[in-house]
N, C-alpha and C positions, 0 to 999 in steps of 0.2 A: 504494500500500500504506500505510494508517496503521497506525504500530504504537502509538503515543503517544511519550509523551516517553522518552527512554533515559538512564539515567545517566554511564552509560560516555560517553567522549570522541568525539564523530561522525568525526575525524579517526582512523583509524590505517591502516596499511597495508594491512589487510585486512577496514577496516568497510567499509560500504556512504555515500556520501555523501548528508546525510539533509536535507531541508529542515525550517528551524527556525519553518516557517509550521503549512504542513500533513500534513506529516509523511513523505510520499513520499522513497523511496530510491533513487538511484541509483548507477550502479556507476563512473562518471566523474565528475569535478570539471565538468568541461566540461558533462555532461548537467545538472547542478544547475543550474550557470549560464544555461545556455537556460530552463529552466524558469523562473528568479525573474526572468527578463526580458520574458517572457509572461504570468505566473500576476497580474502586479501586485500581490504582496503589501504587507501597509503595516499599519501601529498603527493604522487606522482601520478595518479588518475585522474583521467582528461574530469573536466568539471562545470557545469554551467556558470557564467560568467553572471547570471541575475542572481539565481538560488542559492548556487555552488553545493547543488547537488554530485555527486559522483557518479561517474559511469565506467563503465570497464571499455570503452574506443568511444573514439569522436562522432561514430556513424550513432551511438548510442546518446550522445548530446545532439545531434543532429533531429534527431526523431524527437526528442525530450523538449525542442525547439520548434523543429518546423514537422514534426511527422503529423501523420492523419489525426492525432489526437495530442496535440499539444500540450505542457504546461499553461494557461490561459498569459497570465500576466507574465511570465518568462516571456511567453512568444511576441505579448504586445511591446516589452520593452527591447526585447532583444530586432526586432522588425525597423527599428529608431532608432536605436545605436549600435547594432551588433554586424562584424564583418564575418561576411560568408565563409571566406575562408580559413582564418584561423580562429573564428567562433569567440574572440575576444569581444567584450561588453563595453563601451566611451560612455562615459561626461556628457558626451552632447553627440546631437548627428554630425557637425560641423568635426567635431575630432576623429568620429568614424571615417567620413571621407579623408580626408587629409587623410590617417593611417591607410585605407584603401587603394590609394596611390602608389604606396612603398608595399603593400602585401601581395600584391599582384606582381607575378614573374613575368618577366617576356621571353618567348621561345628560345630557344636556344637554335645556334645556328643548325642548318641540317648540312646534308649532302656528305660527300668523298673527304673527311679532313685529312690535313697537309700530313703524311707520312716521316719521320725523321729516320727513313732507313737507306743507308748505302748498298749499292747493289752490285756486283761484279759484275763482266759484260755478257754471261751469258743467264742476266735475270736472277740468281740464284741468292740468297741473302746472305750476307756476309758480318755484318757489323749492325747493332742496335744503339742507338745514341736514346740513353733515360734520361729526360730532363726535367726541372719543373721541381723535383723532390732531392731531400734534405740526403747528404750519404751519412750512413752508420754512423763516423766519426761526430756526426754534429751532438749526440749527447743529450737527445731531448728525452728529457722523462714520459712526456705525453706522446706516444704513437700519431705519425700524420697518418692521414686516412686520403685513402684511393677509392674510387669507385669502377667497376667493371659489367659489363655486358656483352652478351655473346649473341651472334645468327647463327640459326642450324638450317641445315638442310636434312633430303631425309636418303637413306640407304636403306638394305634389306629389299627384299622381292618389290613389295608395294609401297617403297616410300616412308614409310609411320618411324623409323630408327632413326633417332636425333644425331645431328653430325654435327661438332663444332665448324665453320667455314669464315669466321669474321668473330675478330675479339676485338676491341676498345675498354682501355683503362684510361680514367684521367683523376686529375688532382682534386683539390677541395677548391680554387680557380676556376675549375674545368679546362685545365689546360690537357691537352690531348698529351698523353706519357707514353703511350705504348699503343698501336695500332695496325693490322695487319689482318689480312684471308689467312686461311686456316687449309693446309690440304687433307683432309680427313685420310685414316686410315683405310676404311674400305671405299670400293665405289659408290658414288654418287648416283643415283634412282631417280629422285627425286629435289630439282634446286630450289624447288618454294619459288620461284621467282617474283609470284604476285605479294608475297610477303616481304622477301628479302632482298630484292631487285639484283642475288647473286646469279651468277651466269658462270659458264663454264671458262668463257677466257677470264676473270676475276680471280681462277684460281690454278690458269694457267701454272705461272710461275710464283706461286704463294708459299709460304713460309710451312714446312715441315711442322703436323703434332707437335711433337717430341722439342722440336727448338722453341716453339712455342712456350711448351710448358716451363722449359727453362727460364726463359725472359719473364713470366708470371711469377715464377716463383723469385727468382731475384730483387722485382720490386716488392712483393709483399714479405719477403723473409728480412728484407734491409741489411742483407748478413749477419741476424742472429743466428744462435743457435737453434735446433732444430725442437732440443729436450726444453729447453728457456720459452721457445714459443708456446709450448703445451702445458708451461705451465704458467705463467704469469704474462705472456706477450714480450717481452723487454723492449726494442725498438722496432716489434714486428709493423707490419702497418694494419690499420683497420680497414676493414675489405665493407665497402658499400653494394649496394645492389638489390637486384629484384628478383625473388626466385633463386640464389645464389646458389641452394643446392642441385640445381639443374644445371646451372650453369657450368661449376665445379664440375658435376658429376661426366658432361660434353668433354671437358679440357683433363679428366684423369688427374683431377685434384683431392688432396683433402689441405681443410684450411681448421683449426681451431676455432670452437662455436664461440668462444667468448673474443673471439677477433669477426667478430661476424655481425656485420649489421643489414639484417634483410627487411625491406621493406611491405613483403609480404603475409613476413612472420611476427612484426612489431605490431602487439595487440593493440593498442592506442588506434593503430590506424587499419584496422583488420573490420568487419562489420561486426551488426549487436551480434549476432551468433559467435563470432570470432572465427569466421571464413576468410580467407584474403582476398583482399580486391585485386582488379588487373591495377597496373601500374595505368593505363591510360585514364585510369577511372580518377587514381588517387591524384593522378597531376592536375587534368582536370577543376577536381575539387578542391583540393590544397595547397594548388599553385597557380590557376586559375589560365594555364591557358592548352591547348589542346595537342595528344602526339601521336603519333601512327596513324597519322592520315594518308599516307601512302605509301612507300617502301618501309618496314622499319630500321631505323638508322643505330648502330649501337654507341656511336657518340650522345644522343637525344636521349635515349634511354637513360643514360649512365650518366647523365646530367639530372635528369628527375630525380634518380635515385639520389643523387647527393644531394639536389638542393630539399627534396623530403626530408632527407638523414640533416641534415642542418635545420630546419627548419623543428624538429621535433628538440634536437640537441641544445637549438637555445630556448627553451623555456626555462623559467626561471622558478623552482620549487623551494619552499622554506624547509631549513636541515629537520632531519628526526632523529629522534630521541634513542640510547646507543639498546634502549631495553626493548623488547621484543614479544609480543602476545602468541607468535607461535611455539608451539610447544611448553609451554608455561606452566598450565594446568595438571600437568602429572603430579606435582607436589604439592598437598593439602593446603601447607600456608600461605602459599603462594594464589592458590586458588582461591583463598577468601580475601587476598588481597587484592586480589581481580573485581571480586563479586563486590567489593564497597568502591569501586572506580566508576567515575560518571562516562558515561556516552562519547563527552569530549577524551576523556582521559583514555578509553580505551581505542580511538581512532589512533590516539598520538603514538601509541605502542605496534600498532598495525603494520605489517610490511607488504608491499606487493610480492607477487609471485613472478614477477618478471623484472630485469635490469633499467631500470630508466636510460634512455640517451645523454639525458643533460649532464650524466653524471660523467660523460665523456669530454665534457668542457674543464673540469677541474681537479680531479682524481684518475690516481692512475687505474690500469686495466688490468681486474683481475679476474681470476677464472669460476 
């Protein structure tokens, strides 16, 4: 039951106990307690900018806002001040716009980008010039982050077996790092063409699997160690993307989940059920202008992807608190020091069940 927020005291003998998330009542202290030990509330869930109700993804403040069955005075105020995009609440309509000018992205270029690879004269690749990112020796604590996307074409009798044939990595700039056709290992069946606008001379003379995989893993490894990445990141890089383990799984990777930022898999931006949207859906919606209108490009793609992954990354959450409501209760006096905690106090303890992004802005990456 959401009623919204209540002013009266959630505590008295004959209110109802109210969770100070997402607004649900119930008639036992105890039933609260199960619930905010399940529900994983946390200051890191998306949250209406009138009520500041909680929701477990944006598409769930979406619906809470503008679905078939609205919050009434959420929807009237947020219809006045509130931006489509990042669902933030203004002051005024006048501050709305003005912010709506800066939240709005402009496409990012499309087409063939500029290659920085030297070729010997009979086509064959030679030499990979990485630029753009920081080398090993620079000593930063915080991992730079790359973003990547792949085109497949399809192999096997009828075409359905995904073949890596076009990889693009670029920076947090979007500067284009690494870019190149891909020759797959088996025959080609199938080139998607209407999707991919790849064609057979594209991959005439294109870059070997295998050498591929090398140049990938050299930008995201940064020359750490291999046991240091699996276990803490050190200067590995953070790998952005869409579908990543598709992607990965094309190019004969594995990459460490906690160096892993999928845009697919980040519940915030996942629908109410927590299915994942297409990426055309969420640029669309969160960055307000529209991609795979005709060939898909894996420069474009891999731009979304980051400007998404940045765009979740700077939100700005207030710290919590180092004590923790999961697991808690196995011990008696701990459990009655649970049960005389108010509504507010038991959110404060609350943790999500998934990593926040923001927390990629200013602490290091751990597993």
């Amino acid at each position: 039951m959401d009623s919204g927020p209540d002013p009266t005291p959630n505590e008295t003998a004959s209110s109802r106990h109210k969770c100070s998330a997402c607004f649900k009542q119930y008639k036992k202290k105890e039933h609260l307690i199960e619930h905010m030990q399940v529900s994983y509330h946390s200051v890191h869930e998306p949250k209406c900018g009138v009520c500041k109700k909680h929701c477990k993804s944006f598409e769930s403040v979406r619906e809470h806002l503008m679905g078939p069955l609205p919050k009434a005075n959420c929807a009237k105020i947020y219809s006045a001040q509130g931006c489509d995009l990042c669902l933030s609440v203004f002051d005024s309509t006048e501050a709305r716009d003005a912010h709506k000018e800066l939240c709005c992205s402009s496409p990012a270029s499309s087409g063939t980008p500029t290659i920085n690879l030297k070729l010997v004269e009979n086509g064959s690749p030679l030499d990979m010039e990485i630029s753009g990112l920081p080398s090993a020796s620079d000593g930063n604590e915080i991992p730079k982050v790359v973003a990547l996307d792949c085109e497949m074409v399809g192999g096997g009798s009828d075409g359905s077996l995904d073949l890596c044939a076009r990889v693009c990595i670029i920076d947090e700039d979007e500067n284009i790092i690494f870019h190149s056709y891909v020759i797959p290992q088996i025959p080609v069946t199938n080139y998607r063409f209407e999707v991919t606008g790849i064609t057979e001379e594209n991959l005439k003379d294109a870059m070997p699997l295998k050498l591929v995989q090398e140049k990938v893993q050299e930008i995201l490894f940064n020359g750490e160690s291999i046991w240091k990445i699996r276990l803490e990141g050190g200067r590995a890089r953070i790998l952005v993307g869409h579908n990543l383990e598709h992607d990965l799984c094309c190019l004969r990777l594995n990459y460490p989940d906690h160096l892993i930022r999928d845009t697919a898999k980040y519940q915030p931006l996942m629908k109410t059920n927590l299915i994942s949207h297409s990426l055309k859906y969420l640029t669309q919606t969160y960055l307000g202008y529209d991609i795979q209108s005709g060939f898909h490009d894996p420069y474009e793609d891999s731009v979304a992807a980051m400007r998404l992954y940045k765009r979740m990354r700077a939100q700005v959450h207030q710290p919590v608190k180092a004590s923790t409501l999961s697991g808690s209760l196995h011990d008696p006096w701990i459990q009655k020091q649970v049960e005389k905690m108010t509504p507010d106090a038991l959110l404060e303890i609350s943790r999500s069940n998934y990593r926040c992004w923001c927390l990629d802005s200013g602490q290091p990456i751990q597993s």
